[in-house]
N, CA, C and O atoms as a Tinker XYZ file with bonds, in Angstrom:
   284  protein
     1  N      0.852000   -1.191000    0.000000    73     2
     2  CA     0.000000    0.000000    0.000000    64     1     3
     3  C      0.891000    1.246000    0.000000    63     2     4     5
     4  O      1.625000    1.319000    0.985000    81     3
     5  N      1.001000    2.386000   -1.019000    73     3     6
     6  CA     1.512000    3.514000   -0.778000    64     5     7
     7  C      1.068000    4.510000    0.269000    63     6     8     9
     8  O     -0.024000    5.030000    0.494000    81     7
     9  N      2.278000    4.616000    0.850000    73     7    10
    10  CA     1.588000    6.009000    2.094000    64     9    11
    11  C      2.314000    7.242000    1.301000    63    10    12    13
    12  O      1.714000    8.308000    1.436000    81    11
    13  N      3.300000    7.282000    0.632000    73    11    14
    14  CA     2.846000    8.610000    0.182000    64    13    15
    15  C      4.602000    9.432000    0.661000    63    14    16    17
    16  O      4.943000    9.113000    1.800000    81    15
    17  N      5.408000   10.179000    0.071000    73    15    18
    18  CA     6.083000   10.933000    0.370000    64    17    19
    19  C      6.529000   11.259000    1.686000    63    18    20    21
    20  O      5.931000   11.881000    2.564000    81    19
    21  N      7.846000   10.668000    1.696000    73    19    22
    22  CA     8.334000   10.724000    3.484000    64    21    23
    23  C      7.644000    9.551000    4.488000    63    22    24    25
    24  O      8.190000    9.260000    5.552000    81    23
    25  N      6.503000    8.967000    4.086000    73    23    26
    26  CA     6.328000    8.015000    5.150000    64    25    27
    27  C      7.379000    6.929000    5.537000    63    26    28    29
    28  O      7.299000    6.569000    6.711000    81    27
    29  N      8.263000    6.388000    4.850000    73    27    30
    30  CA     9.362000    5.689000    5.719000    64    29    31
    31  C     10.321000    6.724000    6.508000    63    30    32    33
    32  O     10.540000    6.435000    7.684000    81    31
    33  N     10.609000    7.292000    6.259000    73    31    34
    34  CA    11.477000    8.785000    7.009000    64    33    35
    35  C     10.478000    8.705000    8.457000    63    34    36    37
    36  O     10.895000    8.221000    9.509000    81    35
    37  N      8.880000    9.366000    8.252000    73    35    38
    38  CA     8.461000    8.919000    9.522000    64    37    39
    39  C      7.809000    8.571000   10.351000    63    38    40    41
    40  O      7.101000    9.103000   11.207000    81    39
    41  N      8.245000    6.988000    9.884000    73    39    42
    42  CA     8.074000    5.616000   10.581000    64    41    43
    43  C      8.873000    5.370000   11.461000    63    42    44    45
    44  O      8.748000    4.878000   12.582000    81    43
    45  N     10.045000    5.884000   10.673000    73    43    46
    46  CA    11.085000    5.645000   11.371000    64    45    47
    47  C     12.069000    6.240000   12.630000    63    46    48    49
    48  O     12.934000    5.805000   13.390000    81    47
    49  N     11.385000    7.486000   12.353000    73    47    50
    50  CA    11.757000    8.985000   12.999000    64    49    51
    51  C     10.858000    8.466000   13.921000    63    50    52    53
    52  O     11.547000    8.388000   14.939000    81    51
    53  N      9.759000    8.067000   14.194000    73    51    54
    54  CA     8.865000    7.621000   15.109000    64    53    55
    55  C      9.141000    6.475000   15.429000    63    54    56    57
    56  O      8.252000    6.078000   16.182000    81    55
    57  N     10.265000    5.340000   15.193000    73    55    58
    58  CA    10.678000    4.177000   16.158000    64    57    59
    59  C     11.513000    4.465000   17.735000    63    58    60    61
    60  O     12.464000    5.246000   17.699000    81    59
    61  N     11.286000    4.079000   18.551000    73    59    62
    62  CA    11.466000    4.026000   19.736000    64    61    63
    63  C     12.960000    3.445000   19.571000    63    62    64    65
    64  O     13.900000    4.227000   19.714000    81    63
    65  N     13.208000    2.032000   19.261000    73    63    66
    66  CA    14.251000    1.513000   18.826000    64    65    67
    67  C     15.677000    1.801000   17.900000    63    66    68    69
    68  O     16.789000    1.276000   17.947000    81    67
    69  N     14.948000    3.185000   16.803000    73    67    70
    70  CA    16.043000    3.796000   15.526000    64    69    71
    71  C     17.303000    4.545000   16.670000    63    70    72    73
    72  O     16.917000    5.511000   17.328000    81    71
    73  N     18.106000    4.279000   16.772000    73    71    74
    74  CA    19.815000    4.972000   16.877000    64    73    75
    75  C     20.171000    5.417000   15.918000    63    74    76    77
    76  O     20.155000    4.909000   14.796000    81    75
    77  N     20.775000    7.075000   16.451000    73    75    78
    78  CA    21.689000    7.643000   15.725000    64    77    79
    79  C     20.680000    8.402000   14.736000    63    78    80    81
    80  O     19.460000    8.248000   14.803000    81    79
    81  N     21.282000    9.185000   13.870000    73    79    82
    82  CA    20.510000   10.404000   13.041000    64    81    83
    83  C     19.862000    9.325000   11.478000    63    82    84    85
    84  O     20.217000    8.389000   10.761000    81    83
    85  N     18.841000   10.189000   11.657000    73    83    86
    86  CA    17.735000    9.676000   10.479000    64    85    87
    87  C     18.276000   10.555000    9.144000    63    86    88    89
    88  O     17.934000   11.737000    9.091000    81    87
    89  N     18.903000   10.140000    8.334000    73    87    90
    90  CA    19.483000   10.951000    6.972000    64    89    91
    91  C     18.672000   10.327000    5.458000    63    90    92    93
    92  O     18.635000    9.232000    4.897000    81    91
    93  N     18.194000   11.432000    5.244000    73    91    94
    94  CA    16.888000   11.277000    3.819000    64    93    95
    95  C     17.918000   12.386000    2.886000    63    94    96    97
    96  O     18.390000   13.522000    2.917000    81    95
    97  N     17.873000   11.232000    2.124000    73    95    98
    98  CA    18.199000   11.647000    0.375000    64    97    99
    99  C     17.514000   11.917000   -0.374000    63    98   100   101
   100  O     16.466000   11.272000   -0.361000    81    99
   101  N     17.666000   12.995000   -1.459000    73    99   102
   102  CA    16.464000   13.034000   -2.534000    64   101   103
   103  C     17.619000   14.201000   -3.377000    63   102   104   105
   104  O     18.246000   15.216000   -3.071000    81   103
   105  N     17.387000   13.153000   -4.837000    73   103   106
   106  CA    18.288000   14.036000   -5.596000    64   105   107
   107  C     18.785000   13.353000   -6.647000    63   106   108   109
   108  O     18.618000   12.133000   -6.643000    81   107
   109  N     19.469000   13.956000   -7.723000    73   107   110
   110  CA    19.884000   13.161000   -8.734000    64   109   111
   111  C     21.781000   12.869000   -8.632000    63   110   112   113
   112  O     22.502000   12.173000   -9.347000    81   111
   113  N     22.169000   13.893000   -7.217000    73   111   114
   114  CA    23.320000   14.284000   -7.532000    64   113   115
   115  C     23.882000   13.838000   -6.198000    63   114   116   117
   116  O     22.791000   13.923000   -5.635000    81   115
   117  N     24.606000   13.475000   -5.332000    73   115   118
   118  CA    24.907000   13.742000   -4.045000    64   117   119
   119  C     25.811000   14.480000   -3.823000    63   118   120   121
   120  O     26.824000   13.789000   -3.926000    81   119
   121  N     26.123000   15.644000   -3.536000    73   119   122
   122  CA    27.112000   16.485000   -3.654000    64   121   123
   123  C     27.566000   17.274000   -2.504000    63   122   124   125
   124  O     27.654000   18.497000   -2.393000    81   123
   125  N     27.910000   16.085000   -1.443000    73   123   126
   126  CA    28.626000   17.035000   -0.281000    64   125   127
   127  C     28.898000   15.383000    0.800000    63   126   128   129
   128  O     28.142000   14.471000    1.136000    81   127
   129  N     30.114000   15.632000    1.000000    73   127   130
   130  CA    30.264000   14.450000    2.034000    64   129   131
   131  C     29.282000   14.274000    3.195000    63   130   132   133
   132  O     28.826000   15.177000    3.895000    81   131
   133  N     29.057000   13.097000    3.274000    73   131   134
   134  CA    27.853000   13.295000    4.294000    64   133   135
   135  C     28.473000   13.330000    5.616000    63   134   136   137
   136  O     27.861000   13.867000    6.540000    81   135
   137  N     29.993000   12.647000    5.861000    73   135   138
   138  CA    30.230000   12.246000    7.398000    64   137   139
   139  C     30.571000   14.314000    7.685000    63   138   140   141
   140  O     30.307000   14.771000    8.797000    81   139
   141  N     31.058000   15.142000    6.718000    73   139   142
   142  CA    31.252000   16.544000    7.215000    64   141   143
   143  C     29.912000   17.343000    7.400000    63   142   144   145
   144  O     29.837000   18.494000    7.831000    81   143
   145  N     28.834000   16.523000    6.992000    73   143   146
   146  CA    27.595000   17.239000    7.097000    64   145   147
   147  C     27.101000   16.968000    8.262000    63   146   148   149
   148  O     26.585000   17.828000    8.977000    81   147
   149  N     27.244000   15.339000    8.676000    73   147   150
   150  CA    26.665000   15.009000   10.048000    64   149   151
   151  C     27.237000   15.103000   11.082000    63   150   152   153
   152  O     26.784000   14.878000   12.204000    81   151
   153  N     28.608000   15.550000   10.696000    73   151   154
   154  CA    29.335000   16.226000   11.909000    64   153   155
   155  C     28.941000   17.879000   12.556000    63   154   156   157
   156  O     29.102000   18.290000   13.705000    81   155
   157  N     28.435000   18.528000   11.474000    73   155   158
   158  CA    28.553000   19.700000   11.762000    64   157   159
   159  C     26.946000   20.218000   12.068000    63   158   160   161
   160  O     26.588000   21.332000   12.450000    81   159
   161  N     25.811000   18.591000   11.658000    73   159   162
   162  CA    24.389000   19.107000   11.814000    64   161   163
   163  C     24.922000   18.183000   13.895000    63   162   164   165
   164  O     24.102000   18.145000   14.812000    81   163
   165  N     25.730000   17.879000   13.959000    73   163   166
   166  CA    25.920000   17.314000   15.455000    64   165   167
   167  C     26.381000   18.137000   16.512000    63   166   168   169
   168  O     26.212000   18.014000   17.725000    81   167
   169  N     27.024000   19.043000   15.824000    73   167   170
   170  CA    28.340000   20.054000   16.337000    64   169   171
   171  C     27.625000   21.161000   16.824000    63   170   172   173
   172  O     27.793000   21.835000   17.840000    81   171
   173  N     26.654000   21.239000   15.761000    73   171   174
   174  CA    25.233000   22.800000   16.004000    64   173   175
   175  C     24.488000   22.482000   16.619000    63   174   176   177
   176  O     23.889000   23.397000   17.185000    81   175
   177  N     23.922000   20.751000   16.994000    73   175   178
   178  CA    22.786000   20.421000   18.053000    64   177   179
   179  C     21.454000   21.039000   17.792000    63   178   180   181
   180  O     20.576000   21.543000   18.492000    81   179
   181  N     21.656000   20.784000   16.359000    73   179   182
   182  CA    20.339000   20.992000   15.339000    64   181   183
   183  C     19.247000   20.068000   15.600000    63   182   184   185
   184  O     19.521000   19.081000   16.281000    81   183
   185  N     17.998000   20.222000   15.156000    73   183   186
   186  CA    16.887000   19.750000   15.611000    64   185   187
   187  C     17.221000   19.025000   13.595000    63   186   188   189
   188  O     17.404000   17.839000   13.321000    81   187
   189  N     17.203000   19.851000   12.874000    73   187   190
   190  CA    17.170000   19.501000   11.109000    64   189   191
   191  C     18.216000   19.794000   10.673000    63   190   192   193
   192  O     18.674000   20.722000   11.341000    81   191
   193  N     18.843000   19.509000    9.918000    73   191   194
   194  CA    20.003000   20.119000    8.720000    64   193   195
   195  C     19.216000   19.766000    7.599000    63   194   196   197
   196  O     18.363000   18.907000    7.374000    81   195
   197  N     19.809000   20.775000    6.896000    73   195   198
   198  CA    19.834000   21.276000    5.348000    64   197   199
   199  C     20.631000   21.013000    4.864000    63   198   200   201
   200  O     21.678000   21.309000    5.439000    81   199
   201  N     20.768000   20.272000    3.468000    73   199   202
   202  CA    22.006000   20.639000    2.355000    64   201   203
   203  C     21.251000   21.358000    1.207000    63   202   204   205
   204  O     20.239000   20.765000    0.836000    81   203
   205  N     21.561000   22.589000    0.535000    73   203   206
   206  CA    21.201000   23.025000   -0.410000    64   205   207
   207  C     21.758000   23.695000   -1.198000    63   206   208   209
   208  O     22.290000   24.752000   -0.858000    81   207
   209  N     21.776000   23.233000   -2.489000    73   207   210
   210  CA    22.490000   23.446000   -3.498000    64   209   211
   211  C     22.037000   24.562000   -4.372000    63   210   212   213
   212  O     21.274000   24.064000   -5.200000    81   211
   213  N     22.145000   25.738000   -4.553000    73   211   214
   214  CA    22.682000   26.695000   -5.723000    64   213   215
   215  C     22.052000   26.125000   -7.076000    63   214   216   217
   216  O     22.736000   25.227000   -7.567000    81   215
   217  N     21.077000   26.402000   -7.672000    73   215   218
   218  CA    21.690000   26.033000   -9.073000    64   217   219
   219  C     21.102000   27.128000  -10.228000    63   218   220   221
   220  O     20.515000   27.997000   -9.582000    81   219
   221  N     21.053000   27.315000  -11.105000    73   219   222
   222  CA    20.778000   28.584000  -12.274000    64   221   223
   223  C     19.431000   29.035000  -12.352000    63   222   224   225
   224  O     19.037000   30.192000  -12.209000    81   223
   225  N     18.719000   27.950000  -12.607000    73   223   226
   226  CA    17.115000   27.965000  -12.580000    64   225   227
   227  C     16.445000   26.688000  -11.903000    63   226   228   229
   228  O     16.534000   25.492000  -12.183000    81   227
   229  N     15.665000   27.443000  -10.802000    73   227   230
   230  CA    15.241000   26.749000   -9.453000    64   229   231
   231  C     13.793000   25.841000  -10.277000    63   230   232   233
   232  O     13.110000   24.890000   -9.896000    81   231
   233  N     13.777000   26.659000  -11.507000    73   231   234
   234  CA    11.714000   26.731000  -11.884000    64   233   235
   235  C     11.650000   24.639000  -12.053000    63   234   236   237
   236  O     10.503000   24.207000  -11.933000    81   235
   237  N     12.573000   23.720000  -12.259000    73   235   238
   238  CA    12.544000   22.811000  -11.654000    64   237   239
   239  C     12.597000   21.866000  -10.116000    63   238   240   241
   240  O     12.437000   20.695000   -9.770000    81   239
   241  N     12.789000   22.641000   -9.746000    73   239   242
   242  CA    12.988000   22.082000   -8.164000    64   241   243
   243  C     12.131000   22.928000   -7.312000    63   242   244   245
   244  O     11.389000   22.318000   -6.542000    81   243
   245  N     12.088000   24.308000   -7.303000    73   243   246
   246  CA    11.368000   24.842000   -6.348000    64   245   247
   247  C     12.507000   25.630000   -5.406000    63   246   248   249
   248  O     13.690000   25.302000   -5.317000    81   247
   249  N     11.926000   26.631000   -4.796000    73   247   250
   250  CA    12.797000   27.289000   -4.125000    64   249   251
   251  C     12.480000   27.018000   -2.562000    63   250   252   253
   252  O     11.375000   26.633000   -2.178000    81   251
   253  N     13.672000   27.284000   -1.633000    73   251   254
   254  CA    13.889000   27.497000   -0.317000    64   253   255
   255  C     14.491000   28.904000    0.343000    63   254   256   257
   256  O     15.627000   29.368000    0.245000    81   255
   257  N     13.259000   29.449000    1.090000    73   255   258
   258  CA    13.806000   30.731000    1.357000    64   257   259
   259  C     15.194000   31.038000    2.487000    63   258   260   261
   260  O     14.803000   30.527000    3.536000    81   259
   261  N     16.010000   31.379000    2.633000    73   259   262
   262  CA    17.224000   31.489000    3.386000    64   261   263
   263  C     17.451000   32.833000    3.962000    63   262   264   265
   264  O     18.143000   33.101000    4.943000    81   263
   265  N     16.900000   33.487000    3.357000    73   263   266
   266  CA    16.640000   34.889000    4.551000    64   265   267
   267  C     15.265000   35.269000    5.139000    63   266   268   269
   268  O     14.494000   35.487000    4.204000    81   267
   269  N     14.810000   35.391000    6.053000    73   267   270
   270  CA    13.985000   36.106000    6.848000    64   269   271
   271  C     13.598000   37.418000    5.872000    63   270   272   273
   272  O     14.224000   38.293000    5.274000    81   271
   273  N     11.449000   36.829000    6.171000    73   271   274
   274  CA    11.124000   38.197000    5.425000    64   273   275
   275  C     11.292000   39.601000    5.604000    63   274   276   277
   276  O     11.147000   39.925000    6.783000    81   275
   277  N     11.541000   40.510000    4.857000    73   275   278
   278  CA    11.721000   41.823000    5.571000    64   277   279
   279  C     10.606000   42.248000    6.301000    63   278   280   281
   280  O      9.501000   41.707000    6.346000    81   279
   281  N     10.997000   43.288000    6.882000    73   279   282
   282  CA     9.752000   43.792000    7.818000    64   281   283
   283  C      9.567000   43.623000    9.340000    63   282   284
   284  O      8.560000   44.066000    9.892000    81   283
């Protein structure tokens, strides 16, 4: 049966039993070491990390805002 976008992410995020950080991929590219990423989403005692990539035209992917609205 499909549940639909992210439901294994959290199933799993919701096991009692899962150790250690829950890391979800999505992408065509992987482009950043992950052990310097999960060091430094460990180091900040982040609730989420982000990796996000730059690229020319977003109008495929969609955008993520990174500054705070003005005002």
């Amino acid at each position: 049966m499909p549940l639909g976008t992210g439901a294994a992410s959290a199933r799993r995020a919701g096991c009692a039993a899962a150790r250690g950080p829950l890391v979800v991929l999505n992408g065509d590219l992987l482009s950043v070491t992950t052990r310097r990423q999960l060091d430094l989403h460990e180091k900040s005692e982040a609730a989420v990390t982000l990796h996000l990539v730059e690229v020319d035209d977003p109008a495929r992917f969609g955008c993520v805002p990174t500054t705070p609205p003005a005002g």
